[in-house]
C-alpha positions as CSV (number, residue, x, y, z in Angstrom):
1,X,0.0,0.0,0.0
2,X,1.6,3.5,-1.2
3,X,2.7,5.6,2.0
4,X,3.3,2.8,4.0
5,X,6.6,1.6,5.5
6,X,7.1,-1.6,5.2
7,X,10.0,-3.7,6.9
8,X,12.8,-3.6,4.1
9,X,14.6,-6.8,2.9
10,X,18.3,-7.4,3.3
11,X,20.5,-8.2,1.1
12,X,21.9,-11.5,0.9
13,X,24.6,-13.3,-1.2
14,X,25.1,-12.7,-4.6
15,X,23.9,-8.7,-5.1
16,X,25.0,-6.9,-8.3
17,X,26.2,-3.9,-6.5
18,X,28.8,-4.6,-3.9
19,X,30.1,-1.3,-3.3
20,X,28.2,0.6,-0.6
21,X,24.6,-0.2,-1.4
22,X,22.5,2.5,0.0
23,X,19.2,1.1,1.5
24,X,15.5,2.5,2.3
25,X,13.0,1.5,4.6
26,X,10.3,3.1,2.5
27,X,8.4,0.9,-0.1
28,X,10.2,2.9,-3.3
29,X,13.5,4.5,-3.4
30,X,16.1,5.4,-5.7
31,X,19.8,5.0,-4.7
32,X,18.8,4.9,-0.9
33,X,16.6,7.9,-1.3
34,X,13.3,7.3,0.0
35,X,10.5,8.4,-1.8
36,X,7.5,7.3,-0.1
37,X,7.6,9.3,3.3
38,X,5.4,12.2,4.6
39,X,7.1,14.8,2.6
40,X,7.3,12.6,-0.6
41,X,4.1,10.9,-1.5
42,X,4.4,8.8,-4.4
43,X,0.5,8.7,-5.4
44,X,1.3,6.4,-8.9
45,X,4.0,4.0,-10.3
46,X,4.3,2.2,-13.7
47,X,7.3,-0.4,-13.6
48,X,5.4,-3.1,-15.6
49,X,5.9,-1.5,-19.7
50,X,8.3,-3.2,-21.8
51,X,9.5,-3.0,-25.6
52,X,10.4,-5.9,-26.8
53,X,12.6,-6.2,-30.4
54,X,11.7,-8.4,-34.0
55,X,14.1,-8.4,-36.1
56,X,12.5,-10.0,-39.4
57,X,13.8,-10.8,-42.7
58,X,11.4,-11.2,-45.5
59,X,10.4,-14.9,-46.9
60,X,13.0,-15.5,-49.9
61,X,10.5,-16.0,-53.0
62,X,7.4,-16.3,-50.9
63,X,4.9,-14.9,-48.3
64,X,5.4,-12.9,-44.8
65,X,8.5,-12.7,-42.8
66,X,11.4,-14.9,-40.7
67,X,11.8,-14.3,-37.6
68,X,15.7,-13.2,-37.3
69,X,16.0,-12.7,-33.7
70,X,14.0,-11.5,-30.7
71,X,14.9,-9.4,-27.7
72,X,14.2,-7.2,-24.9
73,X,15.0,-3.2,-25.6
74,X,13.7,-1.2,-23.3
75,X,12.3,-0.7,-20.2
76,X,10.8,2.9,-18.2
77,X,9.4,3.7,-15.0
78,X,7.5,6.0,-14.0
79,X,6.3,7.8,-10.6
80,X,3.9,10.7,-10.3
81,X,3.4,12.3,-6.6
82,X,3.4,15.4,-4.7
83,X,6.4,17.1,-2.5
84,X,4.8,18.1,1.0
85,X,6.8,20.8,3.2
86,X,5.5,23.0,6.5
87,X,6.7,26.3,4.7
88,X,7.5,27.8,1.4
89,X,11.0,27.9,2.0
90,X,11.2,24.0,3.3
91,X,9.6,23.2,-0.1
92,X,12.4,25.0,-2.2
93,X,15.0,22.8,0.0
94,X,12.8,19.6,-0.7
95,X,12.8,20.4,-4.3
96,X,16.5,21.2,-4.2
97,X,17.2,17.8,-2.7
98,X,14.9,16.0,-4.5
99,X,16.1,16.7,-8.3
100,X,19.7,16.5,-6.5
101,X,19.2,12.5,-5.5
102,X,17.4,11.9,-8.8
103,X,20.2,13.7,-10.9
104,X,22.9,10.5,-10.6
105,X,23.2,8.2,-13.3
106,X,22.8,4.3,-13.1
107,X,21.7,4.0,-9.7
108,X,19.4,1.3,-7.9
109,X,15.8,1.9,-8.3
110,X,14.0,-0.4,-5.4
111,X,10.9,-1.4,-4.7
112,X,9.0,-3.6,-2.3
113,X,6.9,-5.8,-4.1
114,X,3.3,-7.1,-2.6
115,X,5.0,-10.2,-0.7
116,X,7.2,-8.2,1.1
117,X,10.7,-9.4,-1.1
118,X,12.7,-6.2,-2.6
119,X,13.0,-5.7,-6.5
120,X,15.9,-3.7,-8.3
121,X,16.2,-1.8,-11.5
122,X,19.1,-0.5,-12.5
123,X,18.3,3.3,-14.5
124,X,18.8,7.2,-14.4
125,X,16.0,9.8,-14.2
126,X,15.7,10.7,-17.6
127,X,13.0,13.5,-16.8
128,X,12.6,15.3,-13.3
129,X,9.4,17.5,-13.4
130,X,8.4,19.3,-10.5
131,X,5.4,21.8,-10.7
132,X,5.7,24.5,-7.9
133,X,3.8,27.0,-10.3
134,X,0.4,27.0,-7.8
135,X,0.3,30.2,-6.0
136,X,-2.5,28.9,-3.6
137,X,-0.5,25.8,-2.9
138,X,3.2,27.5,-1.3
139,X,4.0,23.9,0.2
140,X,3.2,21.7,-2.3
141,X,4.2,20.7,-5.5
142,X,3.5,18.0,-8.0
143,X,5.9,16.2,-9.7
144,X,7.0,13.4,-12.8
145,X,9.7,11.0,-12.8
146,X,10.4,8.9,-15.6
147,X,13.7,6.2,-15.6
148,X,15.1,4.9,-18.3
149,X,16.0,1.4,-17.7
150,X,19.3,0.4,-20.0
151,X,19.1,-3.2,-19.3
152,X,15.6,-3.5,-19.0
153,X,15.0,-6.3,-16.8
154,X,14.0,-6.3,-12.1
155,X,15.6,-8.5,-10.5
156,X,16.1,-9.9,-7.2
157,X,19.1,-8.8,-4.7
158,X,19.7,-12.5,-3.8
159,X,20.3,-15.2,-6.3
160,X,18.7,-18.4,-6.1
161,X,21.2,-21.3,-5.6
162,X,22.0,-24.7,-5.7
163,X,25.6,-26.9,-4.3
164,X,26.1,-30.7,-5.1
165,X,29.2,-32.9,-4.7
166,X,29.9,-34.2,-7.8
167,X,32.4,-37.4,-8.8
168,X,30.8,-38.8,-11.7
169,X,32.0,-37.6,-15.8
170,X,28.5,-37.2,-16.9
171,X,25.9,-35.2,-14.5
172,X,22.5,-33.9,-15.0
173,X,20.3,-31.8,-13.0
174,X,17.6,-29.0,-12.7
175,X,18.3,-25.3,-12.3
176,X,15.4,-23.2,-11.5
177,X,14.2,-19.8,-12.8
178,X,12.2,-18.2,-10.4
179,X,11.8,-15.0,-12.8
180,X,9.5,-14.5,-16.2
181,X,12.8,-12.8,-17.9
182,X,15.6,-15.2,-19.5
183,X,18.1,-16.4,-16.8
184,X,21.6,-15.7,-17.1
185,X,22.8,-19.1,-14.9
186,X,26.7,-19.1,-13.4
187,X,27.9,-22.8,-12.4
188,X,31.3,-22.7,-10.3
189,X,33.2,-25.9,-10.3
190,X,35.5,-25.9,-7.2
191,X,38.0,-28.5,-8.4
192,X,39.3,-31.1,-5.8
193,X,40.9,-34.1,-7.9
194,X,41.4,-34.7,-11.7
195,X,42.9,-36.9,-13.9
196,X,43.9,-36.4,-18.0
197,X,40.9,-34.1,-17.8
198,X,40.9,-32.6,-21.1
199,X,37.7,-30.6,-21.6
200,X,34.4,-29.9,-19.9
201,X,30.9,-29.0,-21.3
202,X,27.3,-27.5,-19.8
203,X,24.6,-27.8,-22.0
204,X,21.0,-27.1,-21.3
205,X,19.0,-29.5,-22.4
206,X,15.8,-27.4,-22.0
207,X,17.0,-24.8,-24.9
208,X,19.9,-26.7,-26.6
209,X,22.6,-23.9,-25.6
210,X,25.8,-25.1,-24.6
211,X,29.7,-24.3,-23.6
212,X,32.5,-25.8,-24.1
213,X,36.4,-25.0,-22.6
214,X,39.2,-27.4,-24.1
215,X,41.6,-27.0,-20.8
216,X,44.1,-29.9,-18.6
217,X,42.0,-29.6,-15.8
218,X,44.3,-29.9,-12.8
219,X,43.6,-30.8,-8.8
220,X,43.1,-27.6,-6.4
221,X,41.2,-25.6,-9.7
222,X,38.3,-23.0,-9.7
223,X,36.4,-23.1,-13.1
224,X,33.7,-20.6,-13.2
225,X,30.9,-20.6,-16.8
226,X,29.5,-16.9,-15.9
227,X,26.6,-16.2,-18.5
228,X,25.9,-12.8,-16.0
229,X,29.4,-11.6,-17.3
230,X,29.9,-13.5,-20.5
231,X,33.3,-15.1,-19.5
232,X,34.8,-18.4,-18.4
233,X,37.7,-18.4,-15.8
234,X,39.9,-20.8,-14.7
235,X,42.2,-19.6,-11.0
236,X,40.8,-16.1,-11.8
237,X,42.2,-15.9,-15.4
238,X,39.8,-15.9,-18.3
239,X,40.2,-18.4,-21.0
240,X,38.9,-19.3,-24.4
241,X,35.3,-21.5,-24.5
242,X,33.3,-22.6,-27.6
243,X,29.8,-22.4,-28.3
244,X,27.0,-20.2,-26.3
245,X,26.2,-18.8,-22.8
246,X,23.4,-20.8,-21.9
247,X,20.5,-19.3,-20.5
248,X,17.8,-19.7,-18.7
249,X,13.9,-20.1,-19.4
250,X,11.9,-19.2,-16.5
251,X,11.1,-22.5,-14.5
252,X,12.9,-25.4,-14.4
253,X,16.0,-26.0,-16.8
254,X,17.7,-29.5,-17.1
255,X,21.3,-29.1,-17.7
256,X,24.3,-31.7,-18.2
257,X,28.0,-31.0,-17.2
258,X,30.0,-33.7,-19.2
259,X,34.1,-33.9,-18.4
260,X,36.3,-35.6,-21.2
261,X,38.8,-37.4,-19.1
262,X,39.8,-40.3,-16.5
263,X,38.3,-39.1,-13.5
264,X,37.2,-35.9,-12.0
265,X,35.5,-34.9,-8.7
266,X,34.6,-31.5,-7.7
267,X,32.0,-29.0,-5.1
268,X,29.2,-27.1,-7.4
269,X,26.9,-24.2,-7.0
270,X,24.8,-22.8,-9.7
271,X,22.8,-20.2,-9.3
272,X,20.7,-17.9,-11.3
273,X,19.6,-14.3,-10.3
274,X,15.6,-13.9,-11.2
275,X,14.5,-11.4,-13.4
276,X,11.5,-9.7,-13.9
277,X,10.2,-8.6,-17.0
């Protein structure tokens, strides 16, 4: 319910933003900046609009169009309210402060959602419109935020997570994807014995995507598939894969991780941070 404070989420393993986080206990805030308090009344908020991207080519020789490819764009949200002071010249500072918070670029937009877990957009205020022009009205003012969202996806501040002790070559299992937006999945292979391992793969079987890295695979290793950050690393140093990033649909995804060699046993978590379209 809008100008209500509700009891704000912490952040747990696996947030985007490491550095600093700033935090609200309001139900919408932007970089930490609450704005859903008595002087900041946020009466309306869109975060559900989405463009989404065809590219088509026509039909060689015949009818309609091919679908080429097919991706998210865009993404803006938008708040409408009214700035509430005790005096004309406490409204001036609110409005000061107010387009001052809004004014940085690519900063965490949060929001507590209806079961109480936090949401995150990463986006700049691309308009900041505050109406002070009522001359009946010295101590309030209306205003319109809209935020462009560059990556154009909420997601959670945790990631959802799995670990397994693994010993055998070939081994399948299920990785969830709480969100409706395509999952960007990282497996972590913490390496405790090998031998003549030559290559490992992760496919998912639900899409048909997979990876490949052609490496000796030694004892004591750390091989990390990241599909968040488009790289494989092995010890910290990125190395040369073939094929795709695998990602996610949303629900359950069956996925294989097959190593070419004698033997190899190894400690795995995959996890997958939910998005939202």
């Amino acid at each position: 319910m809008y100008n209500t404070q509700l009891f704000n989420v912490g952040l747990y393993n696996g947030n985007f933003n490491l550095g600093g986080v700033l935090t609200s206990s309001e139900d919408i805030s932007f970089n930490g900046y609450g704005l859903q308090n008595s002087n900041i009344i946020t009466s309306d908020i869109n975060i559900e609009d989405i463009e989404r991207d065809f590219q088509t080519v026509p039909v060689p020789n015949g009818h309609g169009q091919i679908l080429n490819s097919d991706f998210w764009r865009s993404k803006q949200i938008r708040i409408k309210g009214t700035l509430v002071a005790a005096t004309r010249a406490e409204l001036e500072t609110l409005i000061f402060n107010f387009k001052k918070e809004l004014a940085v670029q690519e900063k965490n937009f949060d929001r507590i959602m209806g079961d109480g877990t936090k949401r995150r957009w990463i986006c700049s205020a691309t308009t900041i419109d505050v109406d002070a022009s009522q001359h009946y009205a010295i101590t309030r003012a209306t205003f319109n935020v809209v935020f462009d969202v560059l990556v154009p996806f909420g997601q959670k501040t945790a990631y959802t997570s799995s670990s397994f002790s693994v010993s055998d070559l070939i081994f399948s299992e299920i990785l969830e994807n709480e969100g409706n937006a395509p999952g960007s999945p990282v497996w972590i292979l913490v390496i405790t014995a090998a031998t003549a391992v030559t290559a490992v793969n992760i496919t998912n079987n639900t899409t048909g995507q997979e990876i490949e890295i052609t490496e000796s695979i030694t004892s004591s290793g750390v091989l990390i598939f990241d599909s968040e950050n488009k790289e494989v690393s092995l010890n910290g140093t990125e190395i040369d894969f073939d094929g795709q990033f695998p990602t996610l649909n949303p629900e359950g995804n069956s996925y294989t991780i097959t190593v070419t060699g004698t033997s190899m046993t190894y400690e795995l978590t995959a996890k997958n941070l939910p998005k939202f379209l």
